[in-house]
Every structure is written in structure tokens, then in C-alpha cells.
C-alpha positions in Angstrom: 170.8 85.1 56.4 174.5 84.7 56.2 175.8 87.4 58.8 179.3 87.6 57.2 177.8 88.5 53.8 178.2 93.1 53.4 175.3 93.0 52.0 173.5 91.0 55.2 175.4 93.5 57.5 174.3 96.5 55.1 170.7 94.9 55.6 170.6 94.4 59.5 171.9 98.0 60.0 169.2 99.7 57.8 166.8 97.7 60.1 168.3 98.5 63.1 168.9 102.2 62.4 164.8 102.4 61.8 164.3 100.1 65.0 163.1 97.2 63.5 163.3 94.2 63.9 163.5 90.9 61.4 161.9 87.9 63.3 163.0 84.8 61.1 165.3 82.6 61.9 165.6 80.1 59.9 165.3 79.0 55.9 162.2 79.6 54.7 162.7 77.9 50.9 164.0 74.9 50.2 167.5 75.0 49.2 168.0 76.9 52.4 168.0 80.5 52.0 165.9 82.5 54.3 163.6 84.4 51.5 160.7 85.5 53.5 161.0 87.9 56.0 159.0 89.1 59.3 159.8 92.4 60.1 158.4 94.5 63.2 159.3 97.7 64.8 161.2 96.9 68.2 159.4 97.6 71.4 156.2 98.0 69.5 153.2 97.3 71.9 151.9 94.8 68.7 154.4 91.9 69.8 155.4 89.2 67.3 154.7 86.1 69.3 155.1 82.2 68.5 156.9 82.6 64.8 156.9 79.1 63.3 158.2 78.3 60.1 156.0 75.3 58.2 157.0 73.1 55.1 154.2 74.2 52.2 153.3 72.8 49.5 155.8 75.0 47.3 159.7 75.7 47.1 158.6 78.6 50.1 157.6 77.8 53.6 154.6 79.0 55.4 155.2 81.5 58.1 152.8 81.5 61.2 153.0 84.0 64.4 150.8 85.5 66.8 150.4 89.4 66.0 148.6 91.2 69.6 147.1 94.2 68.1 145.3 96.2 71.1 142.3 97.4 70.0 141.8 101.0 71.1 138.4 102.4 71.8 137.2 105.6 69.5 136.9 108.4 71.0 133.2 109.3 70.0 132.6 112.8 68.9 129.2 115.3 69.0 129.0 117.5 66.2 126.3 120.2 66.3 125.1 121.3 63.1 122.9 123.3 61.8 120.6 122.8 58.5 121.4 126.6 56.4 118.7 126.6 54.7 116.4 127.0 57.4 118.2 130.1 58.9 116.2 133.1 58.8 118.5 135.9 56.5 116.3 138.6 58.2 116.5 137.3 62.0 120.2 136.6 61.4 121.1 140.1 60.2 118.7 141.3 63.3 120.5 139.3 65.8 123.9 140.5 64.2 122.8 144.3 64.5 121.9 144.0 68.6 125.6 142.2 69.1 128.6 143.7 69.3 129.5 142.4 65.5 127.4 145.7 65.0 130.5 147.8 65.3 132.2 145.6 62.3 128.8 145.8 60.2 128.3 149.5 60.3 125.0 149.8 58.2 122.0 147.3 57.3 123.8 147.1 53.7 126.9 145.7 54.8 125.9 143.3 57.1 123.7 142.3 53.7 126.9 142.5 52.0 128.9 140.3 55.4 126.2 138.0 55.5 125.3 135.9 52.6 124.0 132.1 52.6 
């Protein structure tokens, strides 16, 4: 890129201002303009390595690099759940009326009223 072109400059800052950063060089077609572009946020821990520009078999060059990408382990997770249509409707209101949840469901018909599955 010609770096006394405004446009250029305009270009660079907007990459700058996001922190990125534009890893070509050199021309990438073949009446010298740099038309392809590899672009990477700076101080990312996925480093740009090795960028190597190769004639193709068009007007545009190949562009080869080395991306490291750390693979991160998953964290796994447990869930515990629970099939509702095996629950018991009777046990359940039971087990509500002998907790203290017995104070929010005042009678047997509102709990039948709190509790529906």
C-alpha cells in the first residue's frame, strides 16, 4: 500500500484504532498492487507466523502463514435432571405441605392451584 495515499493513511488508522494489525507486505497481484490482505488483532495470543506471499496461477498471489490457535479444554458440565412425568402430583404436593413452602400454599387447593405439571 502506498503510505502517502489519504485513503492508505485513513485505512491504517481505522486498523490501528481497533488494534489490528495488517500483515502483508508486499504486492500480492500482478501489476503490483497489494490486493489481498491479512489482518489480525495485535497482541492476540493466535500469532500470525511465517507470511509468505506465492506467485499463483492467476493475476492474485497465494498467501501462506502459520495461524497458532491454542486449543482450550471445555470445561465439562453435570446437569441433573429429572424426567416430569414420573413425579408423583400427590407425593409432591405432600412433600410441599410438611416444608416451610406450606406457609406460601395455605390450603391443599392452592398448592393444587401452585403446583401443576
Amino acid at each position: 500500500m502506498d503510505s502517502s495515499l489519504p485513503s492508505t493513511k485513513s485505512f491504517t488508522e481505522l486498523l490501528t484504532s481497533f488494534y489490528l494489525q495488517q500483515h502483508i507486505q508486499q504486492p500480492t497481484h500482478n501489476r503490483g498492487h497489494k490486493l489481498d490482505l491479512l489482518i489480525s488483532r495485535n497482541g492476540d495470543i493466535a500469532g500470525v507466523n511465517n507470511v509468505t506471499i506465492v506467485d499463483g496461477i492467476s493475476d492474485h498471489s497465494a498467501i501462506l502463514c502459520e495461524v497458532n490457535i491454542p486449543i482450550r479444554k471445555a470445561n465439562k458440565q453435570y446437569l441433573v435432571t429429572r424426567n416430569l412425568k414420573s413425579i408423583d402430583v400427590n407425593e409432591l404436593r405432600q412433600d410441599i405441605m410438611i416444608t416451610s413452602l406450606k406457609e406460601v400454599c395455605s390450603t391443599a387447593d392452592t398448592v393444587q392451584d401452585d403446583v401443576s405439571i
